[in-house]
C-alpha positions as CSV (number, residue, x, y, z in Angstrom):
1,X,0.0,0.0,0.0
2,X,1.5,3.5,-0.9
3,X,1.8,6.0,1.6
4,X,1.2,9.7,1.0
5,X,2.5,12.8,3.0
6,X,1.8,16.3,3.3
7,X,4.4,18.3,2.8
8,X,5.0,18.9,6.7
9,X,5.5,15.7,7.0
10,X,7.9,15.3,4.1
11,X,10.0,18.0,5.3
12,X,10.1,16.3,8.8
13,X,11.4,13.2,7.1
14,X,14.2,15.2,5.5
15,X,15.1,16.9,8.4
16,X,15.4,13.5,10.5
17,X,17.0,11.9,7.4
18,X,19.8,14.7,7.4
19,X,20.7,13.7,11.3
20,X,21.8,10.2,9.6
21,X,23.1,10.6,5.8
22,X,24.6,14.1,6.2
23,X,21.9,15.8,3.4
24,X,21.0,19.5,4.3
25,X,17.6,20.7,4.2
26,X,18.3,24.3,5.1
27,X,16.0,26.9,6.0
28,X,15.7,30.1,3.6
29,X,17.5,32.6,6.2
30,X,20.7,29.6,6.4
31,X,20.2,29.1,2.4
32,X,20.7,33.5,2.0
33,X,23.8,33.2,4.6
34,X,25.1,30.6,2.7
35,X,24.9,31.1,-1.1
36,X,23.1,34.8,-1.7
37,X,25.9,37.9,-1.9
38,X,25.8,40.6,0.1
39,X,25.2,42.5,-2.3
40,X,22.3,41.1,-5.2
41,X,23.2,42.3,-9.0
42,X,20.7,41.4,-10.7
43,X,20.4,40.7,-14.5
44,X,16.5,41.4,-15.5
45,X,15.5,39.2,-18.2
46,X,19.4,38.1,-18.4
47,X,20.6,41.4,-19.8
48,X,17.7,42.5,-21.8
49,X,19.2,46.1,-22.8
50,X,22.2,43.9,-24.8
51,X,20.7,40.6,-25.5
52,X,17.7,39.3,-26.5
53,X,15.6,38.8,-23.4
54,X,15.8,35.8,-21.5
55,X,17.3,33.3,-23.8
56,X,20.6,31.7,-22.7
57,X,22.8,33.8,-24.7
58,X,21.4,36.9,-22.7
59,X,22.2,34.7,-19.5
60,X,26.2,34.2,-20.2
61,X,26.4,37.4,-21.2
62,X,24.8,38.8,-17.7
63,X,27.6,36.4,-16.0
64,X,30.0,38.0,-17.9
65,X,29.8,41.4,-17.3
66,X,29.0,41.2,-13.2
67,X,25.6,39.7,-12.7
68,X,25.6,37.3,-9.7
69,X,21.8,37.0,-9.7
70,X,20.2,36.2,-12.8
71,X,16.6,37.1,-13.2
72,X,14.2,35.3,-15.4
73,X,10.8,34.6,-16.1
74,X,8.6,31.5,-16.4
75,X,5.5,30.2,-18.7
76,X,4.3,26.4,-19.1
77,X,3.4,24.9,-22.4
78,X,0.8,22.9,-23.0
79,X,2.5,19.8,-22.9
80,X,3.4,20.8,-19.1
81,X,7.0,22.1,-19.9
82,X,8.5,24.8,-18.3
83,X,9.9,27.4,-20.5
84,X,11.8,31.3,-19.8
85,X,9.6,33.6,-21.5
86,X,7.8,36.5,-19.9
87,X,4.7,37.0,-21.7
88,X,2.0,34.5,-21.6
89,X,2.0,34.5,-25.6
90,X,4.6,35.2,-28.7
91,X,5.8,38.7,-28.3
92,X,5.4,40.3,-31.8
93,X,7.4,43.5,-31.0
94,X,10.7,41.0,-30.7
95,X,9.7,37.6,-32.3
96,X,9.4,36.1,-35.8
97,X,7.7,33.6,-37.4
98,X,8.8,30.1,-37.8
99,X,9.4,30.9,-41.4
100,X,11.4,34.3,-40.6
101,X,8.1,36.8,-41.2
102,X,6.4,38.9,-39.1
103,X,3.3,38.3,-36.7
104,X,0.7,40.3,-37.9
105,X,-0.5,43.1,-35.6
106,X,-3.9,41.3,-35.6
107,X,-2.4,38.3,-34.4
108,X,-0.2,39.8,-31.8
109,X,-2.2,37.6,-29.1
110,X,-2.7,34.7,-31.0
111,X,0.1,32.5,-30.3
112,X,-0.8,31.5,-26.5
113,X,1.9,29.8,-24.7
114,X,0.0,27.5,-22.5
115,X,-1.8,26.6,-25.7
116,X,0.9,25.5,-27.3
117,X,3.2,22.6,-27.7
118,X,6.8,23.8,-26.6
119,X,8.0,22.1,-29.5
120,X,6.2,24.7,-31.8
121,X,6.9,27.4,-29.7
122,X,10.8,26.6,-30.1
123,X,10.7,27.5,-33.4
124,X,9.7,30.7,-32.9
125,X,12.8,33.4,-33.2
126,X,13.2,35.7,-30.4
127,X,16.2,37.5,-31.3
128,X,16.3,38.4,-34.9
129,X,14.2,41.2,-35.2
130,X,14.5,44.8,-34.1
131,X,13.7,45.5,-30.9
132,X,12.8,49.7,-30.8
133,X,12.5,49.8,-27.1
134,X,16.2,48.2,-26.9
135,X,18.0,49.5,-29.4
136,X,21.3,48.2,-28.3
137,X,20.6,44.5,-27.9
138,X,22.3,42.5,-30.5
139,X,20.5,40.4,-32.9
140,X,21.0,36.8,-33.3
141,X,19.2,33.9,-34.5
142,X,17.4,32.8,-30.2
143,X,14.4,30.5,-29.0
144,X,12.7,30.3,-25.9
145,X,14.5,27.8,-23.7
146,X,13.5,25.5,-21.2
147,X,14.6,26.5,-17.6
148,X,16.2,23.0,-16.8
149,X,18.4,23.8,-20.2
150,X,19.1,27.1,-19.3
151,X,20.1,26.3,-16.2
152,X,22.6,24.0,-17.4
153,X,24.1,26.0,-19.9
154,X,24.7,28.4,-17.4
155,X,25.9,26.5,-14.7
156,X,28.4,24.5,-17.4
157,X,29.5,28.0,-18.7
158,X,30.1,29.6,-14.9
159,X,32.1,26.2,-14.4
160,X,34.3,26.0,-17.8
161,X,34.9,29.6,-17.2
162,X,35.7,29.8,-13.4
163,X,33.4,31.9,-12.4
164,X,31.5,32.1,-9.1
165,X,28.3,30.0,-8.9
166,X,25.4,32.2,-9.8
167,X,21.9,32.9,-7.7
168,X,18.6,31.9,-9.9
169,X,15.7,34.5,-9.8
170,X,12.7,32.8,-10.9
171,X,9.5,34.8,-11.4
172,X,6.4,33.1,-11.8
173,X,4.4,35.2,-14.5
174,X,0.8,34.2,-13.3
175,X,-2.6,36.0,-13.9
176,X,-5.4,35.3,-11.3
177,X,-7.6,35.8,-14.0
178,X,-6.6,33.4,-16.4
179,X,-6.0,30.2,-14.9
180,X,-6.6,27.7,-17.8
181,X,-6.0,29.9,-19.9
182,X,-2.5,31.7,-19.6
183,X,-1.4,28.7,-16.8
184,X,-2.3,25.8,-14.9
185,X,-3.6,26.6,-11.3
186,X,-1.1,27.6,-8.6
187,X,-0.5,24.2,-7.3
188,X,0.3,22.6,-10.7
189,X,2.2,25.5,-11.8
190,X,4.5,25.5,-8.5
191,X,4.8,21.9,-8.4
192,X,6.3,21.8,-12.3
193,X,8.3,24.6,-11.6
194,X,9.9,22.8,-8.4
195,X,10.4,19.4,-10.3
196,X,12.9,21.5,-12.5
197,X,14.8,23.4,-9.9
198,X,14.8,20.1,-7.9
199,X,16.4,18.0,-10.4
200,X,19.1,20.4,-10.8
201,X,20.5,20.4,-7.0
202,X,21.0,23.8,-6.6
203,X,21.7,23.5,-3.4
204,X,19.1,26.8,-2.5
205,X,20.8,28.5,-5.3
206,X,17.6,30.1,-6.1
207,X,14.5,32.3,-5.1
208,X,11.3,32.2,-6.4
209,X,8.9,35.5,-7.0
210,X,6.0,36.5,-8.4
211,X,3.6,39.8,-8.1
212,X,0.5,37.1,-7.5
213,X,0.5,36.3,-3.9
214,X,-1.1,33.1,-4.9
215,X,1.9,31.6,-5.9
216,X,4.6,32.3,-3.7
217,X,1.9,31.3,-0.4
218,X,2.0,28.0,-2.9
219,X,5.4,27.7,-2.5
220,X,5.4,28.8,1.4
221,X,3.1,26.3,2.1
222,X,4.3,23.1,-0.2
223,X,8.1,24.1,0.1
224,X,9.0,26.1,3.3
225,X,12.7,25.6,2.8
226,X,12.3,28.0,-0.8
227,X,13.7,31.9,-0.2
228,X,10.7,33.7,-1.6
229,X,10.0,37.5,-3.2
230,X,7.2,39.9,-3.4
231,X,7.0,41.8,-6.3
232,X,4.8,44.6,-6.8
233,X,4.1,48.1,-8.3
234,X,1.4,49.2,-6.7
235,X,1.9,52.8,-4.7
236,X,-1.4,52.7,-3.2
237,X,-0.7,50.3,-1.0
238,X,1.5,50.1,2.0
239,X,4.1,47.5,2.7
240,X,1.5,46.3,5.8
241,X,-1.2,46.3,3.1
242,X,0.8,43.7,1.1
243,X,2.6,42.0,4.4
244,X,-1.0,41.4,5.0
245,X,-2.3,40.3,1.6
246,X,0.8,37.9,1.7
247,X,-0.4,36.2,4.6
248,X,4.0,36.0,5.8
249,X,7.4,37.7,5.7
250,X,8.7,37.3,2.4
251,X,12.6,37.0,2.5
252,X,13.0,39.5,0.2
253,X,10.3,42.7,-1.1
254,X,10.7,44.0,-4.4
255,X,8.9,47.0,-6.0
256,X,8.7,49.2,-8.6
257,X,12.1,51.4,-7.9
258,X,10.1,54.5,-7.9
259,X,8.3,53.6,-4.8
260,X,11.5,53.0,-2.8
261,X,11.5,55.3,0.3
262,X,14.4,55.2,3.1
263,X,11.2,54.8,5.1
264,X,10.3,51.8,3.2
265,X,13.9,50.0,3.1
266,X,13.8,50.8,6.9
267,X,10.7,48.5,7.3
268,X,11.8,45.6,5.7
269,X,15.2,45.8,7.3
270,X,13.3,46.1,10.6
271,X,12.2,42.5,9.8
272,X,14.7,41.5,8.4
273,X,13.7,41.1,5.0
274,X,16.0,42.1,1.5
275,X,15.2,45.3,-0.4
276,X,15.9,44.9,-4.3
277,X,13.8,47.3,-6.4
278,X,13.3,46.7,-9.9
279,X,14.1,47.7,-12.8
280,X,16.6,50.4,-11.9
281,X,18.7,51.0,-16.0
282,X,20.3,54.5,-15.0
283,X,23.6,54.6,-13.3
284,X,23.1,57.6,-11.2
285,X,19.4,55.9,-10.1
286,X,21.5,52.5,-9.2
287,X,23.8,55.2,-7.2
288,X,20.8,56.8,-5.4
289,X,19.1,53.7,-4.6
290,X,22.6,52.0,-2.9
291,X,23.0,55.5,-1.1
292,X,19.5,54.7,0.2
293,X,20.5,51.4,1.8
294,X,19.0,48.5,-1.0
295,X,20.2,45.0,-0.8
296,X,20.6,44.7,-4.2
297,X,19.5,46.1,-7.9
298,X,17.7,44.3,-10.5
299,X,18.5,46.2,-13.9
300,X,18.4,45.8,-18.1
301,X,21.9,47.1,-18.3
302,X,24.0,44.7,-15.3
303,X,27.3,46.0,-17.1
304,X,26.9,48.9,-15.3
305,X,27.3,47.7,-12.0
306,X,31.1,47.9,-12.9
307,X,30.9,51.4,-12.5
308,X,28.7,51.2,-9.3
């Protein structure tokens, strides 16, 4: 007869397990101690203001030129894989056809992620067009990758190249309003997400976030041992409001850079929760905002945290 436990009970397992094989299951404030930097530089999207947006290319290259967070985005197909792309269908304003053309304007919401097979949306090109809102990005022939396979070109590059292990930003991309539509319900969408990171023995390597609350109480309640962030934009409500709506302490709290007050920063510090405002692409903001006491920057442009 099989035997089924709650996730409670699972952890308990581990930790009693760990007393007699030597595996860690370490909580998110010993995982931060242990792997996060002091100080987090993030790369938003990879390095969306050089490379094509998060594709693995744009990764390497954030690794390159300082990143030691990299921050990327997740949808799942239809077929239940987990992919890095951060809206819920083909972007026409960066991505091609199959056949090289362009996505009619009229069909700039047609090609639905979660509605499609991820081996059709692979053959999608994400990095050969024009992108006006980032001139600077450099065009190449790119797809939208899998996170397990990004992960492990990353981690192989960081390795060959001898550079220091990276920290893994994931944000779920989630719409309350569109479960079944733009993604599977929180639980599904969490638990997929997990069976990647899992397999790849991060060793807490990794945060998950998301601006719906739904999914990051999933992953409070189903994996307690997860560092979590809170992302939000709204300025009309207060950091209780969303404490509150949260329903916990997040590890880390990340708005909308504009809304950063010393105030603010002061408050999470006060329990003991990571500032890292978002998405800060000006180096005399980035200088503002570190005056001001952040823990860390997520930006488009992470080679300029060399001059930071």
């Amino acid at each position: 007869m099989k035997k089924f436990y709650s996730a409670k009970s699972f952890l308990l397992i581990c930790l009693v397990a760990a007393l007699f094989s030597g595996c860690r299951v370490q909580s998110p404030a010993t995982a931060m101690k242990e792997h996060f930097p002091d100080f987090y530089k993030e790369g938003h999207r990879g390095t969306r203001g050089l490379m094509p947006e998060n594709t693995i290319p744009a990764m390497k290259k954030a690794v390159d030129v300082g990143a030691n967070v990299l921050e990327m985005d997740v949808q799942i197909s239809k077929d239940g894989q987990v992919m890095v792309a951060h809206d819920p269908y083909i972007n026409r304003n960066f991505a091609l056809l199959p056949d090289g053309g362009e996505i009619p304007e009229e069909d700039a919401r047609r090609y639905i992620l979660h509605q499609m097979d991820y081996a059709d949306i692979r053959r999608f090109d994400v990095g050969s067009k024009y992108y006006s809102s980032f001139p600077e990005q450099k065009k190449m022939p790119a797809y939208i990758p899998l996170l397990g396979e990004l992960i492990d070109s990353v981690e192989q590059y960081t390795a060959a190249k001898g550079l220091p292990d990276v920290i893994y930003n994931i944000e779920i991309k989630a719409n309350p309003e569109y479960d079944g539509v733009y993604q599977p319900e929180p639980q599904e969408l969490i638990r997929l997400v997990m069976d990647v990171v899992n397999k790849k023995q991060l060793d807490n390597r990794f945060y998950i976030q998301s601006f719906d609350v739904r999914q990051i109480q999933e992953v409070h309640r189903q994996y307690p041992q997860v560092v979590i962030g809170f992302l939000t934009s709204d300025n009309k409500a207060s950091f209780e409001d969303n404490i509150r709506k949260i329903g916990f302490a997040p590890q880390i709290y990340s708005p909308a850079y504009k809304l950063a007050t010393s105030s603010l920063i002061e408050k999470c510090h006060e329990q003991g929760i990571k500032f890292v405002p978002w998405t800060v692409n000006t180096l005399e903001e980035m200088k503002e905002l570190k005056a001001m006491g952040v823990d860390g920057i997520i930006t488009d442009y992470p080679n300029l945290f060399s001059r930071l």
